[in-house]
N, C-alpha and C positions, 0 to 999 in steps of 0.2 A: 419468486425469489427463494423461499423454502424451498422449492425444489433442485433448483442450482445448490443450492448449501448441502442439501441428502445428497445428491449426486459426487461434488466435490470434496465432501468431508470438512469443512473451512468450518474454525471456530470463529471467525471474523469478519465482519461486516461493516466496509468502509463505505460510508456515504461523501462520495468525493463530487468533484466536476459542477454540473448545474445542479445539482442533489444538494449539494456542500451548503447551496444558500438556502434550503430549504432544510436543513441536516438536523437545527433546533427543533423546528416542529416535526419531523418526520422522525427521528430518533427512534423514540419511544415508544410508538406506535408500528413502527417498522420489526424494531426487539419482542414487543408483544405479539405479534403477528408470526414474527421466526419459531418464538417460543410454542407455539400451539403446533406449528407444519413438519418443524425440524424433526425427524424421528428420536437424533441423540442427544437431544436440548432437555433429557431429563438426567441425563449425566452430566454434559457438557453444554450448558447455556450458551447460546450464541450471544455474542458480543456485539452492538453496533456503533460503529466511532464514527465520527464527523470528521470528514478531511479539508482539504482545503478548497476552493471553488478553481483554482486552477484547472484550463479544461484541456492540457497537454503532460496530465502528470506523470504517462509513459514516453514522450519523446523528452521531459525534463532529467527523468530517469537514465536513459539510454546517455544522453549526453553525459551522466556523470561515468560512465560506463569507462571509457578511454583517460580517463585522469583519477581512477583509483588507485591505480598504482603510484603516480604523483604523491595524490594528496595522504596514502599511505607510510611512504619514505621518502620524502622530498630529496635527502640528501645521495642516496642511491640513482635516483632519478638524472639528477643535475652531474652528478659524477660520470654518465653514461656520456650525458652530452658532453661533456667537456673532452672525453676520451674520444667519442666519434670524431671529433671536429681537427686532431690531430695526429 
């Protein structure tokens, strides 16, 4: 995993999916572990956060993709439709 993190530059480490139930215990020791491999973890400390155990949290993603503009301006949204429709 250190080496993904040097490679991608990523101050951030989410332990999601089936990780997520194990996220308590693996935490800390995951962060300890970044800490030694990361080469810029003496500048910048890699971070490891616990996500949810959710194991679709890119397709749960995507679907919010088409209702951001929605849930951004509802009433722009609703005014479109009311225009298309007539």
């Amino acid at each position: 995993m250190g080496g993904v993190v040097n490679v991608l530059d990523v101050p951030t480490v989410v332990l999601g999916g089936h990780l997520a139930d194990l996220g308590a215990a693996l935490a800390d020791r995951v962060q300890s572990g970044l800490a030694e491999r990361v080469l810029a973890s003496r500048w910048v400390p890699p971070v490891v956060l616990v996500g949810s155990s959710d194991i679709s949290p890119a397709a749960t993603g995507a679907a919010y993709v088409p209702l951001e503009g929605l849930l951004a301006d509802p009433g722009s949204v609703l005014a479109r439709g009311r225009a298309a429709a007539y």
